[in-house]
Short mmCIF file of the C-alpha atoms (twelve columns), coordinates in Angstrom:
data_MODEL
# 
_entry.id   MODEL 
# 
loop_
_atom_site.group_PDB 
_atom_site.id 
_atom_site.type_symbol 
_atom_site.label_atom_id 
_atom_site.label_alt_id 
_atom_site.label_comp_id 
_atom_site.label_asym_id 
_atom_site.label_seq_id 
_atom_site.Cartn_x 
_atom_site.Cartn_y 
_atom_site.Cartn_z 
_atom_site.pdbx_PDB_model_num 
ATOM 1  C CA . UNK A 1  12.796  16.184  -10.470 1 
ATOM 2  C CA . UNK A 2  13.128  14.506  -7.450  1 
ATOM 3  C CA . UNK A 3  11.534  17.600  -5.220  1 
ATOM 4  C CA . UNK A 4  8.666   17.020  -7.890  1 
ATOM 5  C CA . UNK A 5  8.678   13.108  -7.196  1 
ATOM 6  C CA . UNK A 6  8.440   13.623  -3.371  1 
ATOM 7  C CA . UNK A 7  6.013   16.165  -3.385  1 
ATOM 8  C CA . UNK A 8  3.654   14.275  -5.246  1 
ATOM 9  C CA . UNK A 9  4.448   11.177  -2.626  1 
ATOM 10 C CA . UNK A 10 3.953   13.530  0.259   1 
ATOM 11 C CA . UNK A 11 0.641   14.817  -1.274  1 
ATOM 12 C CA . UNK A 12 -1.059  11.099  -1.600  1 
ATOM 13 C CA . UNK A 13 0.246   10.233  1.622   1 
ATOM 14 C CA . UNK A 14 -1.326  12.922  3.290   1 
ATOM 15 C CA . UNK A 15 -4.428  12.732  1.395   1 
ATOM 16 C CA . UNK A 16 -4.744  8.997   2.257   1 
ATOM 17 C CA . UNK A 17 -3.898  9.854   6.030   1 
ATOM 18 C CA . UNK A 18 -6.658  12.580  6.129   1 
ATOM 19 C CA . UNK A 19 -9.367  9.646   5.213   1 
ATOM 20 C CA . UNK A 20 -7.854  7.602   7.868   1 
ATOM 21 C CA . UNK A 21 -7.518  10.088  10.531  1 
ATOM 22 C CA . UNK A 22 -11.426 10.507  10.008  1 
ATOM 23 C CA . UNK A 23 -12.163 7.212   10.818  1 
ATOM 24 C CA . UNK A 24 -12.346 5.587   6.443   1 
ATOM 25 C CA . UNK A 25 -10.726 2.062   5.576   1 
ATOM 26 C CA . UNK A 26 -8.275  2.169   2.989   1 
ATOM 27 C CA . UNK A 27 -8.179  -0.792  0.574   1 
ATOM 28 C CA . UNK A 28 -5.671  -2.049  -1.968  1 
ATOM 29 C CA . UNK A 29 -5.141  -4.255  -4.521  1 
ATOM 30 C CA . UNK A 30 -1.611  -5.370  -5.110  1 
ATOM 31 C CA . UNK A 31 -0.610  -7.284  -8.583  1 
ATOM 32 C CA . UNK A 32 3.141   -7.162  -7.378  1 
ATOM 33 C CA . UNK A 33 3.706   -4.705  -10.275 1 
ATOM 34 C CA . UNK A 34 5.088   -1.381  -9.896  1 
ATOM 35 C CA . UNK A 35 2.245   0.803   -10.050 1 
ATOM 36 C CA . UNK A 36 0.093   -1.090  -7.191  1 
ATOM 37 C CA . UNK A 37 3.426   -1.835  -5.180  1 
ATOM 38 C CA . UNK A 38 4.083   1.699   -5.300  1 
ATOM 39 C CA . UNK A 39 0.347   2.906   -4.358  1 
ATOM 40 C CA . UNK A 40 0.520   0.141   -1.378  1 
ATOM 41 C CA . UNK A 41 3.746   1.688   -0.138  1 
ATOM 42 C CA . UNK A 42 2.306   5.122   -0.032  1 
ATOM 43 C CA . UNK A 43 -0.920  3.301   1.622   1 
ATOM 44 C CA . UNK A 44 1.433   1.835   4.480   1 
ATOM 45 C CA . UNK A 45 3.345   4.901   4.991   1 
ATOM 46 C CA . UNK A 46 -0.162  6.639   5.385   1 
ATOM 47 C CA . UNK A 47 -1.142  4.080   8.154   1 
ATOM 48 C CA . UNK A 48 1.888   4.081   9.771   1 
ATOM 49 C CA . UNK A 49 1.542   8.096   10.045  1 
ATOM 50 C CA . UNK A 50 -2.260  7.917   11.197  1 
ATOM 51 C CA . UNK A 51 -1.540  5.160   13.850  1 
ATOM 52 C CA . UNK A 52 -1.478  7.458   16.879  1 
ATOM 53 C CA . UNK A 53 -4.960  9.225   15.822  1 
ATOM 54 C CA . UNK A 54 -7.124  6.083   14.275  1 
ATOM 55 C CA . UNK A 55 -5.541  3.288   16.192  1 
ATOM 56 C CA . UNK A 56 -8.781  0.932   15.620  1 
ATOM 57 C CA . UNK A 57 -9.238  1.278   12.271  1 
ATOM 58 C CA . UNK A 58 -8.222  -1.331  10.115  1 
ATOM 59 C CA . UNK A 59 -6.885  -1.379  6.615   1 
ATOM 60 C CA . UNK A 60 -6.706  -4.325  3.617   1 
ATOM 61 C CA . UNK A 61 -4.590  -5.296  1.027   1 
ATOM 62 C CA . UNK A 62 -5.944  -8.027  -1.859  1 
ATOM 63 C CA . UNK A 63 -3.804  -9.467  -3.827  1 
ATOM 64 C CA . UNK A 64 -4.344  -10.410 -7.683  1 
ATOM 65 C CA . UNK A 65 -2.581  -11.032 -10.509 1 
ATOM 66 C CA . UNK A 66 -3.644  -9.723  -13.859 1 
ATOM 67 C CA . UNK A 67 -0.671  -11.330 -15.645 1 
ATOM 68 C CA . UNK A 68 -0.115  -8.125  -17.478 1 
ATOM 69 C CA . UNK A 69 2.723   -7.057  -15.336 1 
ATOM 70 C CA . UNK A 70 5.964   -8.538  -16.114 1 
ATOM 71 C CA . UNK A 71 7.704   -9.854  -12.737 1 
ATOM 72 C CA . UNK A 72 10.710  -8.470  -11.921 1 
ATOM 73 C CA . UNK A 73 12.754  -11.475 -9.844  1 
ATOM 74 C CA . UNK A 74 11.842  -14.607 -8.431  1 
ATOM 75 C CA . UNK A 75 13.413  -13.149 -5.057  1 
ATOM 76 C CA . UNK A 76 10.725  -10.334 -4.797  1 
ATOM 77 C CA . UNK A 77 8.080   -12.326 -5.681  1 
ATOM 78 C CA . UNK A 78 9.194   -14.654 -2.977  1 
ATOM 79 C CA . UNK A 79 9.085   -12.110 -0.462  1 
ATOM 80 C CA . UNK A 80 6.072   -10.897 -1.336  1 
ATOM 81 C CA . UNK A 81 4.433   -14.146 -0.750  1 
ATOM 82 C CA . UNK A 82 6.369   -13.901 2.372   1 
ATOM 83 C CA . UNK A 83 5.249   -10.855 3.318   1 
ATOM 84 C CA . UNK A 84 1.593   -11.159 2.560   1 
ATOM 85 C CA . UNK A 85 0.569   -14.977 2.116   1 
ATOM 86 C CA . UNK A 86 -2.152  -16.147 -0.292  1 
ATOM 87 C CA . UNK A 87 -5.051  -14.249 -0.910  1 
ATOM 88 C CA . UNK A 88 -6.459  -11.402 1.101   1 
ATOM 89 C CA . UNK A 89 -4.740  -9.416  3.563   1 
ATOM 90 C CA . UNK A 90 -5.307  -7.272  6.697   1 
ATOM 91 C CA . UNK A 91 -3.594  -4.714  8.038   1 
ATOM 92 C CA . UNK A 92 -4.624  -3.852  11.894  1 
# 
C-alpha cells in the first residue's frame, strides 16, 4: 500500500511540475484540513522540483476556512498562521 500511496504522490507531483516547467501558475486554496494541506504539500514539492527550469514563475496559496474541517491542534493551526499569515499568499 504504501508503493501505491507514493506512486500516486509521485504522479501529481510530476503532473503539477510539467505545468510549471511550461511556464503555468499553480494556485491553491488551503482550509488547514487534510485534503488541501496534503494537495499544497504536493504543490510545494512540485515547485521546489521545477525551481531550476521556471525560476520566474510564481505560485499562490489562499487561505479559507470552510468550517467543515475539524482542526486537529491548536499547535498546527498556530504554525500555520505562522507559516502563511492572514489571507493570501505568494510563493516566488
Amino acid at each position: 500500500m504504501d508503493r501505491d500511496i507514493h506512486t500516486l504522490m509521485e504522479n501529481a507531483i510530476a503532473s503539477m511540475q510539467s505545468y510549471i516547467e511550461q511556464g503555468h501558475v499553480l494556485a491553491a486554496g488551503v482550509s488547514g484540513g487534510k485534503d488541501s494541506t496534503c494537495a499544497m504539500v504536493l504543490m510545494l514539492e512540485a515547485v521546489r522540483r521545477a525551481k531550476q527550469v521556471a525560476s520566474d514563475v510564481r505560485h499562490y496559496i489562499t487561505s479559507s476556512d470552510t468550517t467543515i474541517e475539524i482542526r486537529i491542534s491548536s499547535g498546527r493551526n498556530t504554525c500555520l498562521c505562522k507559516l502563511f499569515g492572514n489571507g493570501h499568499f505568494i510563493l516566488a
